[in-house]
Backbone as CSV, one residue per row, in Angstrom:
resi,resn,N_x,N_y,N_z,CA_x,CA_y,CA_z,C_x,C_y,C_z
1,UNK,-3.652,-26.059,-48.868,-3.152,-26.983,-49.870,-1.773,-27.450,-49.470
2,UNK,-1.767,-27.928,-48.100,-0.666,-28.901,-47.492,-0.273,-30.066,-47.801
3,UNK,0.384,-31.009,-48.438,0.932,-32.152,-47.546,2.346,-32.685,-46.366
4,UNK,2.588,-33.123,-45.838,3.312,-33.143,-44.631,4.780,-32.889,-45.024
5,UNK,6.135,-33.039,-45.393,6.886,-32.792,-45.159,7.336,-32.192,-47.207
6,UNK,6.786,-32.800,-48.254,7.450,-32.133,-49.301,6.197,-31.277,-50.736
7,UNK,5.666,-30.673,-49.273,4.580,-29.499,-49.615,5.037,-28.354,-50.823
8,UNK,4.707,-28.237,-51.678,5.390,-27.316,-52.675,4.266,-26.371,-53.536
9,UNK,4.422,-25.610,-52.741,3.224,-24.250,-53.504,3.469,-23.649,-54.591
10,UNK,3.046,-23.099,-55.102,3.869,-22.160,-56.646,2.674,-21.363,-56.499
11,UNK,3.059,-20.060,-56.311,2.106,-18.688,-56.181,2.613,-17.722,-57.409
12,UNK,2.026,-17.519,-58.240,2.656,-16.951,-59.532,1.872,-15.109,-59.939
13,UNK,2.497,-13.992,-60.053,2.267,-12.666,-60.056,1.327,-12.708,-61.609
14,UNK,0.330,-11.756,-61.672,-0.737,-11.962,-62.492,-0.304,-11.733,-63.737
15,UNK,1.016,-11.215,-64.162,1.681,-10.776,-65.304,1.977,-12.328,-65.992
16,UNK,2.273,-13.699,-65.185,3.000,-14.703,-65.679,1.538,-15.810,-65.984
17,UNK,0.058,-15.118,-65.623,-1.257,-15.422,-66.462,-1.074,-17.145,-65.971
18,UNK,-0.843,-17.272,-64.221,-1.141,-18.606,-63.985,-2.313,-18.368,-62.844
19,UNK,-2.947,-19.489,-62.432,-3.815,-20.098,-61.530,-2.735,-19.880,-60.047
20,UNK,-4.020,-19.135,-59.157,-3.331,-19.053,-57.624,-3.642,-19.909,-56.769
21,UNK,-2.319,-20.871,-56.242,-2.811,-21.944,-55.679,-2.723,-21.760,-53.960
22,UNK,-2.578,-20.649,-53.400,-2.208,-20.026,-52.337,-4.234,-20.625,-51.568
23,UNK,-4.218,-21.288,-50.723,-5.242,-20.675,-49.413,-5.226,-19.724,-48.931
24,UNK,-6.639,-19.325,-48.164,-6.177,-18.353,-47.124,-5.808,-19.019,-46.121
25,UNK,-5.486,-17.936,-44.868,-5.431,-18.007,-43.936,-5.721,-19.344,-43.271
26,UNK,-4.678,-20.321,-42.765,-4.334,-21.599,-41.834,-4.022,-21.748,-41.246
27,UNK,-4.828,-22.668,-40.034,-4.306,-22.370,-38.563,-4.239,-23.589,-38.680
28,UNK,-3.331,-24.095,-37.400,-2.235,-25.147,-37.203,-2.948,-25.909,-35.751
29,UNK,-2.993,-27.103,-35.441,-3.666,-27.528,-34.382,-3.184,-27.429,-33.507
30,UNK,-2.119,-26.833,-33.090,-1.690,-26.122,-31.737,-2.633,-24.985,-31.324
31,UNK,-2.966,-23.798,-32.742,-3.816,-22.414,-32.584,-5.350,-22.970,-32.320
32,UNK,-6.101,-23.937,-32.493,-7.197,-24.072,-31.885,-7.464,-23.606,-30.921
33,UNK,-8.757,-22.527,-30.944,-9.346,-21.782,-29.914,-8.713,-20.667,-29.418
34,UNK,-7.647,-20.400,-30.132,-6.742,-18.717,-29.766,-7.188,-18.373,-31.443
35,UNK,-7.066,-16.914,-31.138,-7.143,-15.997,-31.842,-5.926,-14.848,-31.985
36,UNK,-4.994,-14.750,-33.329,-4.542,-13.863,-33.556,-4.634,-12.134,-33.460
37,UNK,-4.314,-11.616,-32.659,-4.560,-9.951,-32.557,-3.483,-9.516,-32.776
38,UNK,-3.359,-7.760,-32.809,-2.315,-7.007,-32.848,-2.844,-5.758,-31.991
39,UNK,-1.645,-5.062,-31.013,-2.685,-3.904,-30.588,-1.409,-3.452,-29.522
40,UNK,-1.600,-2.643,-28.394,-1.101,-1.834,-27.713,-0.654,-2.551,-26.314
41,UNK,0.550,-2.705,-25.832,1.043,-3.189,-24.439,1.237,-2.196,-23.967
42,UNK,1.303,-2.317,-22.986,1.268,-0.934,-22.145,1.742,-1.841,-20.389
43,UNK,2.886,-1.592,-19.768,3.518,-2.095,-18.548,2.059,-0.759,-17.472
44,UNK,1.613,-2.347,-16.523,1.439,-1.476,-15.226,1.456,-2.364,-14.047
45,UNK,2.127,-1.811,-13.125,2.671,-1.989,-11.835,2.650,-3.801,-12.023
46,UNK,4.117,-4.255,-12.343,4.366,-5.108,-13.275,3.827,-6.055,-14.489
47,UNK,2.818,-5.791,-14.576,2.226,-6.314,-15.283,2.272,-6.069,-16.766
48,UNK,1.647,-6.691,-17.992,1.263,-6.067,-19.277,-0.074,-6.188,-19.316
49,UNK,-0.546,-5.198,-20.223,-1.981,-5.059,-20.261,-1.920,-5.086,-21.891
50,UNK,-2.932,-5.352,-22.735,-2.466,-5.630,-24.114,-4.288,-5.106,-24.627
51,UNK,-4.207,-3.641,-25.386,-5.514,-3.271,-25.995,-5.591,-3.351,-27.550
52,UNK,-6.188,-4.419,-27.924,-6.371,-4.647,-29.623,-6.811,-3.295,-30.007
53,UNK,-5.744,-3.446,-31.219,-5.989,-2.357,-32.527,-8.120,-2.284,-32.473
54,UNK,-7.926,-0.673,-31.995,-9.193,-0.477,-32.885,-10.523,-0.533,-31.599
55,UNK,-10.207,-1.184,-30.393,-10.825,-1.220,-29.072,-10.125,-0.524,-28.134
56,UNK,-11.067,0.042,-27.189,-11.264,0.037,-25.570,-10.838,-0.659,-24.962
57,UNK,-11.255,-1.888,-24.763,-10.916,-2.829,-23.589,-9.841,-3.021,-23.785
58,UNK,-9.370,-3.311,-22.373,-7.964,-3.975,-22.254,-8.292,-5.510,-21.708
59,UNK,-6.931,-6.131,-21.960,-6.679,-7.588,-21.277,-5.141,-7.696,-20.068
60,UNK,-5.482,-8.217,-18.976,-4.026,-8.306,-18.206,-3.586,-9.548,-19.062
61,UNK,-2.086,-9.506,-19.507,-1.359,-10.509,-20.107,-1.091,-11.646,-19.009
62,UNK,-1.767,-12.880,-19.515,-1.122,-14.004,-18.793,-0.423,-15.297,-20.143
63,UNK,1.065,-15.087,-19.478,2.290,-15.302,-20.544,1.969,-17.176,-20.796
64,UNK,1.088,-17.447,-20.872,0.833,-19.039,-20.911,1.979,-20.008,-21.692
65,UNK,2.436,-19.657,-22.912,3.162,-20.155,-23.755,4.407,-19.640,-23.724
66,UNK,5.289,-18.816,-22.472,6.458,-19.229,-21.914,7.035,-17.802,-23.284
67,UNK,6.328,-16.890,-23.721,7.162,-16.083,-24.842,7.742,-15.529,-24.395
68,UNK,8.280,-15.147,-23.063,9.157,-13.849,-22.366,8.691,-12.901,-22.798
69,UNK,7.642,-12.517,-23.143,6.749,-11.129,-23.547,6.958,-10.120,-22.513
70,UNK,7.148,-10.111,-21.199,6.909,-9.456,-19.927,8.441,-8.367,-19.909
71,UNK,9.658,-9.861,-20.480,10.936,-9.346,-20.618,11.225,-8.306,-21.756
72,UNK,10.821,-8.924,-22.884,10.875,-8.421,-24.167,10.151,-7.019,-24.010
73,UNK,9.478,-6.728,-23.613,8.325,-5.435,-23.126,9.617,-4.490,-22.720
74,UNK,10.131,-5.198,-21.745,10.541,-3.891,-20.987,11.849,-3.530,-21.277
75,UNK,12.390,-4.570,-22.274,13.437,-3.981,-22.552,13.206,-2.714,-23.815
76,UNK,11.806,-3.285,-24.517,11.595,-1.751,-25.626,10.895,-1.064,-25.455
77,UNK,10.336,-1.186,-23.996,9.788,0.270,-23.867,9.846,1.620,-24.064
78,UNK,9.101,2.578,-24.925,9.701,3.797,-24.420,9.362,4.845,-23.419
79,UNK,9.449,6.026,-23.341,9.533,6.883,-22.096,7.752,6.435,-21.786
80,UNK,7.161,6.306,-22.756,5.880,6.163,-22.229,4.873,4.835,-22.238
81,UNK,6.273,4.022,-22.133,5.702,2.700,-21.595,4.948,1.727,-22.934
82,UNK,5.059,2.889,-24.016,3.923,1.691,-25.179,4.398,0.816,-26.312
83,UNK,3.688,-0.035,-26.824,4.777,-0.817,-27.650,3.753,-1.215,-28.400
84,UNK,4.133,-1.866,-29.809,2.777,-2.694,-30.532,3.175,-3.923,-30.153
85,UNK,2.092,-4.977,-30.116,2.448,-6.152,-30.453,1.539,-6.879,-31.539
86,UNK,2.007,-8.014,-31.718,1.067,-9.157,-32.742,1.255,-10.491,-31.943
87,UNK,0.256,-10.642,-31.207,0.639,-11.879,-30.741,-0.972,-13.350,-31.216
88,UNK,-0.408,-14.097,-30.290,-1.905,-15.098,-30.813,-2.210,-15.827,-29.293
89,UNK,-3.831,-15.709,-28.750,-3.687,-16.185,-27.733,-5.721,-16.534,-27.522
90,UNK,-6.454,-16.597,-26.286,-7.697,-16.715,-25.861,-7.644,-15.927,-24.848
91,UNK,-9.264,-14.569,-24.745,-9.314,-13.712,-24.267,-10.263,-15.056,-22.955
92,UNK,-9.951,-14.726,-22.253,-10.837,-14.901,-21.089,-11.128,-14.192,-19.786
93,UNK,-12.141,-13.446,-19.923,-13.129,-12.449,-19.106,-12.274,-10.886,-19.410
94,UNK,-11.378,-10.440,-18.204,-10.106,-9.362,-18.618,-9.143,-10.183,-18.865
95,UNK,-8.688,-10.842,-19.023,-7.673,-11.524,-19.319,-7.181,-12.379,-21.004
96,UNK,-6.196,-12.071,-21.272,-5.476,-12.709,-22.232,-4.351,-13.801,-21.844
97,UNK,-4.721,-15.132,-22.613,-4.042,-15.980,-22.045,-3.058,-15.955,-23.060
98,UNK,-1.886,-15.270,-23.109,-0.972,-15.484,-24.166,-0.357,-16.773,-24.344
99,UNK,-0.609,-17.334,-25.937,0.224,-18.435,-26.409,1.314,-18.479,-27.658
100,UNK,1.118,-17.260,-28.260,2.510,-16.876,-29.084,2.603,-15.215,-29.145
101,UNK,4.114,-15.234,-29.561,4.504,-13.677,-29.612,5.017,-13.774,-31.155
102,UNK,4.529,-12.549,-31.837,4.605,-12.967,-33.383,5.766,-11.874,-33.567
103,UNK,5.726,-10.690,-33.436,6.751,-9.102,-33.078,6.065,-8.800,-31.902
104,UNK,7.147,-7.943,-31.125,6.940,-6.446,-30.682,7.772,-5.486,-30.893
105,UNK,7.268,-4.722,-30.915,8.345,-3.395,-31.511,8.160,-2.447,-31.044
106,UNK,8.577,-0.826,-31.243,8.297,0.115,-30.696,7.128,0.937,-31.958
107,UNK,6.418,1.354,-32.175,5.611,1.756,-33.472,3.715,2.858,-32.766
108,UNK,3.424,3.612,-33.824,2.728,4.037,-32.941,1.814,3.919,-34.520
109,UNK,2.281,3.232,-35.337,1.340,3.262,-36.790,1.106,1.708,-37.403
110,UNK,1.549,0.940,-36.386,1.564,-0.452,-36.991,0.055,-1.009,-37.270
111,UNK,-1.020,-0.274,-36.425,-2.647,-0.709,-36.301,-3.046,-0.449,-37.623
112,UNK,-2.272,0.416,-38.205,-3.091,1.552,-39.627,-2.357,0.488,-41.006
113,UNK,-1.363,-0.359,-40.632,-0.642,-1.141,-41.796,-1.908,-1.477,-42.643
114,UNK,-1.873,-0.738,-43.963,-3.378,-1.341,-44.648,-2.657,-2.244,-45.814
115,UNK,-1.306,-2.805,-45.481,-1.178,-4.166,-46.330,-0.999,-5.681,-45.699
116,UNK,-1.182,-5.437,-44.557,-1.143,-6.649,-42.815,-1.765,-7.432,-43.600
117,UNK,-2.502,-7.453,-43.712,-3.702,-8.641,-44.049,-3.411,-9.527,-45.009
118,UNK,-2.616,-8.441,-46.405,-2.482,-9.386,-47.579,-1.303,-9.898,-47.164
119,UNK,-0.731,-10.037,-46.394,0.867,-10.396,-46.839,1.051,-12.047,-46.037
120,UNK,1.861,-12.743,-46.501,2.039,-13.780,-45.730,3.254,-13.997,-45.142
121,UNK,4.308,-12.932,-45.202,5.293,-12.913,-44.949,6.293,-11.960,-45.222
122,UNK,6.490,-10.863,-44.424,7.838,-9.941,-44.079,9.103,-10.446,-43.513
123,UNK,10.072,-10.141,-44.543,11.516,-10.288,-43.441,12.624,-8.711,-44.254
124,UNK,13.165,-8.642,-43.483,14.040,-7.554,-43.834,15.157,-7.360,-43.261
125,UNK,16.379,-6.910,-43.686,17.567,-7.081,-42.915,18.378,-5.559,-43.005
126,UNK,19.264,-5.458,-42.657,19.999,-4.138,-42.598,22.094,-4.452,-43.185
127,UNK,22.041,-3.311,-43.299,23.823,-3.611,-43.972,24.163,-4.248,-45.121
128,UNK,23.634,-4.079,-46.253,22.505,-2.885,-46.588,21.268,-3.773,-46.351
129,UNK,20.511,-2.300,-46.617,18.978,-2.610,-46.524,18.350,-3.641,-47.291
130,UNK,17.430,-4.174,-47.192,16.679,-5.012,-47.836,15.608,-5.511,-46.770
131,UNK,14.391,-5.977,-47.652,13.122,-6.146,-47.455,12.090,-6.977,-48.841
132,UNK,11.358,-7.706,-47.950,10.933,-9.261,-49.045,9.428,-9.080,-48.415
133,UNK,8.470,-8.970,-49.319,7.213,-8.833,-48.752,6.841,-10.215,-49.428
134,UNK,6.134,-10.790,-49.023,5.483,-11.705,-50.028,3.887,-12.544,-49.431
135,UNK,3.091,-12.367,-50.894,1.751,-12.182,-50.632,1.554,-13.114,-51.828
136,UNK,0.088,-13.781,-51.658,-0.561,-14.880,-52.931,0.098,-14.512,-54.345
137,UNK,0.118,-13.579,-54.382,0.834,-12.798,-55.948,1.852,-13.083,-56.538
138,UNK,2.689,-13.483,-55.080,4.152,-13.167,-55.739,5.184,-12.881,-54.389
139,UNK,6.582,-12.795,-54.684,7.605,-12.220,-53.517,8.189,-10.751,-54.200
140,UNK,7.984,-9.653,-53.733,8.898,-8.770,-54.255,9.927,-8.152,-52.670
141,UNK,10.745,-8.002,-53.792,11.948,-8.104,-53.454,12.390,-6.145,-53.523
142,UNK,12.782,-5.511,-52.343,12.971,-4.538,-52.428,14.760,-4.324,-51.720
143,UNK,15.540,-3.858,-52.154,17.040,-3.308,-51.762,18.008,-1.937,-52.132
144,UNK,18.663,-1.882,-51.139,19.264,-0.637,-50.972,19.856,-0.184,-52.388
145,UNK,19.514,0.635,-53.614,20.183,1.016,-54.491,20.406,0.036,-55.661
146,UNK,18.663,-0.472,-55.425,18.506,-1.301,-56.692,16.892,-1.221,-56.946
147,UNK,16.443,-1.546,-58.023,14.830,-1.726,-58.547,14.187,-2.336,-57.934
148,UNK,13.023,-2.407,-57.448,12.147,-2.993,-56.589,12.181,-4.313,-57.615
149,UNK,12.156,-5.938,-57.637,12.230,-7.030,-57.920,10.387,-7.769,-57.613
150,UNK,9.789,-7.805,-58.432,8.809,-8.881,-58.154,9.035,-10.101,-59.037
151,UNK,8.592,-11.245,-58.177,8.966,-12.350,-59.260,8.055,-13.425,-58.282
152,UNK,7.691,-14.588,-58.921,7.045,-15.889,-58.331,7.818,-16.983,-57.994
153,UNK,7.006,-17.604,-57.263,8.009,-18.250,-56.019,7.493,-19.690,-56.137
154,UNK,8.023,-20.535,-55.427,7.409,-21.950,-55.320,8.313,-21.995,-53.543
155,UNK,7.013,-22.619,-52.801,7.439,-23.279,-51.554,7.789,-24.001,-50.951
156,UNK,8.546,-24.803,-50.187,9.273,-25.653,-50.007,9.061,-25.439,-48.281
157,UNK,8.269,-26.826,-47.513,8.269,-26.760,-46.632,9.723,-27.977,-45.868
158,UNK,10.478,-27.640,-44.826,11.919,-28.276,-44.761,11.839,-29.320,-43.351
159,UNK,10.272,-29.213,-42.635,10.231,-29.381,-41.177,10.846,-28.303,-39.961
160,UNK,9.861,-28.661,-39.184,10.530,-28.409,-37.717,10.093,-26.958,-38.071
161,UNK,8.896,-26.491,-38.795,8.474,-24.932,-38.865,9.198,-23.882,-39.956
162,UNK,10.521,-24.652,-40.317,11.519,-24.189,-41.378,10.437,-24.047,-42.897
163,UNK,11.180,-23.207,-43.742,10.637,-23.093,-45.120,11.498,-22.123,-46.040
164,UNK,11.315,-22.557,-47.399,12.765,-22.123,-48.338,11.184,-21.607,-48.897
165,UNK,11.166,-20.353,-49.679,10.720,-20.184,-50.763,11.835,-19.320,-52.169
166,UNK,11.443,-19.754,-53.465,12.539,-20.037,-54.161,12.116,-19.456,-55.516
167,UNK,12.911,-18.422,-56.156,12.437,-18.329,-57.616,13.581,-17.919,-58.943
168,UNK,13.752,-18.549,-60.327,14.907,-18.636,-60.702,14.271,-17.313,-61.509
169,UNK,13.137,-17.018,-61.774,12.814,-15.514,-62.786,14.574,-14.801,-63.245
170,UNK,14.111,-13.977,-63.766,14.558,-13.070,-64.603,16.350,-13.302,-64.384
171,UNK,16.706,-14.563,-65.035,18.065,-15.374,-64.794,18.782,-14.839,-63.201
172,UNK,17.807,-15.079,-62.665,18.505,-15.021,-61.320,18.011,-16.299,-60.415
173,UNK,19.254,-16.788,-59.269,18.597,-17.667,-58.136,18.229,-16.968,-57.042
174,UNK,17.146,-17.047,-56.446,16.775,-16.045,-55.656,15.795,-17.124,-54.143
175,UNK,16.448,-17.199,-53.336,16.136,-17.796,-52.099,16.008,-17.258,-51.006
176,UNK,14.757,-17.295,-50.017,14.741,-16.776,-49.119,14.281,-18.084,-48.018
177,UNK,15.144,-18.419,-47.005,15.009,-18.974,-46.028,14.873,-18.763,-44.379
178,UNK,14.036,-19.277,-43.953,13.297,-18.889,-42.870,12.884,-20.045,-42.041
179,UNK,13.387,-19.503,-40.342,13.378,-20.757,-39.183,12.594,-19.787,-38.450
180,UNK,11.419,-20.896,-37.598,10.927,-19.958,-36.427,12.426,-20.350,-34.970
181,UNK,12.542,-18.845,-35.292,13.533,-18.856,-33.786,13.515,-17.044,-33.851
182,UNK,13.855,-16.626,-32.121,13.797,-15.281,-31.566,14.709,-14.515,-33.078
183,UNK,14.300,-13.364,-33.114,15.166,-12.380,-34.323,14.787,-11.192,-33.489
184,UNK,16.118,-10.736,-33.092,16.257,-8.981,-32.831,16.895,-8.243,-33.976
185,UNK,15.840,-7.071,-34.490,16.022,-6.631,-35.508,17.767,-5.462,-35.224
186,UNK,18.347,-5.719,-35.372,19.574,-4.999,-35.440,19.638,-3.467,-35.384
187,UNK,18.433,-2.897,-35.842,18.615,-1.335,-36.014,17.440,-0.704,-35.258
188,UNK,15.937,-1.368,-35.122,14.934,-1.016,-34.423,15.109,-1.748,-33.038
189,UNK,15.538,-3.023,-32.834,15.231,-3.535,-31.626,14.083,-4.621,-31.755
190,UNK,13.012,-4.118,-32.751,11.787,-4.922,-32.733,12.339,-6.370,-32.220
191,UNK,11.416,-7.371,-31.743,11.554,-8.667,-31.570,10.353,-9.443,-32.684
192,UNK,11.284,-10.248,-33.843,9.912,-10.605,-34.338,10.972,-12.666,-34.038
193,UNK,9.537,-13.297,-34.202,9.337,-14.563,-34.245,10.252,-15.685,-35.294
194,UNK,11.072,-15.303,-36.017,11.414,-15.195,-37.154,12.605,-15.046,-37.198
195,UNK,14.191,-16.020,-38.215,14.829,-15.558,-38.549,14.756,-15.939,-39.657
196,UNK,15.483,-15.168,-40.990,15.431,-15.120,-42.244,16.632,-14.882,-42.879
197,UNK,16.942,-15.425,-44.237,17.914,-15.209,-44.834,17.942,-15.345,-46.372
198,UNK,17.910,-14.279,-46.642,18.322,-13.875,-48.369,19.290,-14.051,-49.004
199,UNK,18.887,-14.828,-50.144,20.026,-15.446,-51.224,20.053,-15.255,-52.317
200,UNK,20.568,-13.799,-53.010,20.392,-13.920,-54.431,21.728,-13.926,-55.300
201,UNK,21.970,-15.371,-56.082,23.085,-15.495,-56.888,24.255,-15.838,-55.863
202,UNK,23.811,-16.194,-54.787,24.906,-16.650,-53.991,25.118,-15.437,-52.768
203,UNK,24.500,-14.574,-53.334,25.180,-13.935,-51.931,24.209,-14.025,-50.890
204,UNK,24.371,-13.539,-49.390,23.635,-14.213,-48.483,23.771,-12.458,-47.663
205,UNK,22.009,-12.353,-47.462,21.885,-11.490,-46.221,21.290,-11.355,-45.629
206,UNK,21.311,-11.434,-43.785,20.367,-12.152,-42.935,19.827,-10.893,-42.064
207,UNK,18.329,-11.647,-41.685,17.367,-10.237,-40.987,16.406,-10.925,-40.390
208,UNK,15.238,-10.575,-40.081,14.259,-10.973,-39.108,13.415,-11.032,-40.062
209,UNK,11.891,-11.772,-39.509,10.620,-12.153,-40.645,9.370,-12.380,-39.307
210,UNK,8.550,-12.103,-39.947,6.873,-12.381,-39.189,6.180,-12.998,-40.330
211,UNK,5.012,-13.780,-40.188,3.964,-13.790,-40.719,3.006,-12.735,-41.027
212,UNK,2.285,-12.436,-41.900,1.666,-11.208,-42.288,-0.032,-12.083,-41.765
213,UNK,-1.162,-11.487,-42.104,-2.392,-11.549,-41.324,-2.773,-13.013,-42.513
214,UNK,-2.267,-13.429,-43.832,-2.838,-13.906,-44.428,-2.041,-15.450,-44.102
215,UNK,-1.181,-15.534,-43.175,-1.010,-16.837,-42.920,-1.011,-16.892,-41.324
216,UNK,-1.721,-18.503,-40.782,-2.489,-18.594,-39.847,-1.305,-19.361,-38.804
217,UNK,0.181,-19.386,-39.329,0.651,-20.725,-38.451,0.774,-20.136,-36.828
């Protein structure tokens, strides 16, 4: 439920008894014919090899879409070489033709995330903590030494991949803005796709963001 530059969603939490105007999952005509995965890199004798959550087989990584995946790998490797990733690409024969890098991180539980799917969007920042999940429902809003916050949002697409989502609930202004550009998470290292920035009542605090499994861009 797109239109081109002043697209405006309103996804409302089941307590506020509105209609969910959220799609699923949308892919963008660049992603034609790749497929989104998440699963295990693993460096061998330079190479990456990349085994989806949940399979056997492996794929040799071929970096098609220029993500520095090869770099990014090796700088978070740990002693035993493994890393998660989420990337989006076309398997062909052993091979993965990589065309986006969504995170990688260091994690050995990211396959088991049993809320991936619903979410359309993680960002989280550090100094202090904070973290913004947000799914068809709603955005809740979680921070260091305060009440977990759920509240409904309306979307605001800005161009150029940018997007504000925005909610005035419970007399507060509450903005979270988000550019696709590189984000190194400050305290893990992770690399996600994503930078982000939280605004509530004026104050401003910035962190990294991914797409969750329920949005396709």
């Amino acid at each position: 439920m797109r239109v081109a530059r002043s697209l405006i969603v309103v996804a409302l939490l089941p307590l506020f008894a509105a209609c969910q105007l959220l799609d699923g999952p949308r892919e963008s005509a660049a992603h034609v014919g790749q497929t989104r995965m998440q699963g295990q890199l693993t460096a061998a004798d330079g190479e990456l090899v990349f085994q989806p959550c949940g399979e056997q087989r492996q794929y040799v990584v071929n970096d098609i879409g220029g993500t520095s995946v090869l770099q990014e790998a090796a700088t978070l490797a740990d002693q035993q070489g493994k890393l998660f990733a989420d990337v989006r690409g076309k398997i062909a024969g052993d091979r993965l033709d990589l065309g986006q890098l969504y995170r990688v991180e260091r994690s050995g539980t990211a396959c088991d995330d049993p809320n991936f799917k619903l979410l359309i969007l993680r960002a989280a920042g550090h100094t202090p903590e904070w973290n913004v999940k947000v799914s068809g429902k709603g955005m809740v809003i979680d921070r260091e030494g305060q009440p977990a916050l759920a509240v409904p949002y309306v979307e605001e697409q800005l161009g150029d991949g940018r997007f504000n989502l925005s909610s005035e609930a419970n007399n507060q202004r509450i903005e979270l803005w988000v550019a696709p550009q590189r984000c190194v998470d400050s305290s893990t290292g992770s690399v996600q796709h994503m930078s982000a920035e939280l605004r509530i009542d004026g104050k401003v605090q910035r962190g990294c963001g991914y797409f969750g499994g329920s949005r396709n861009d």
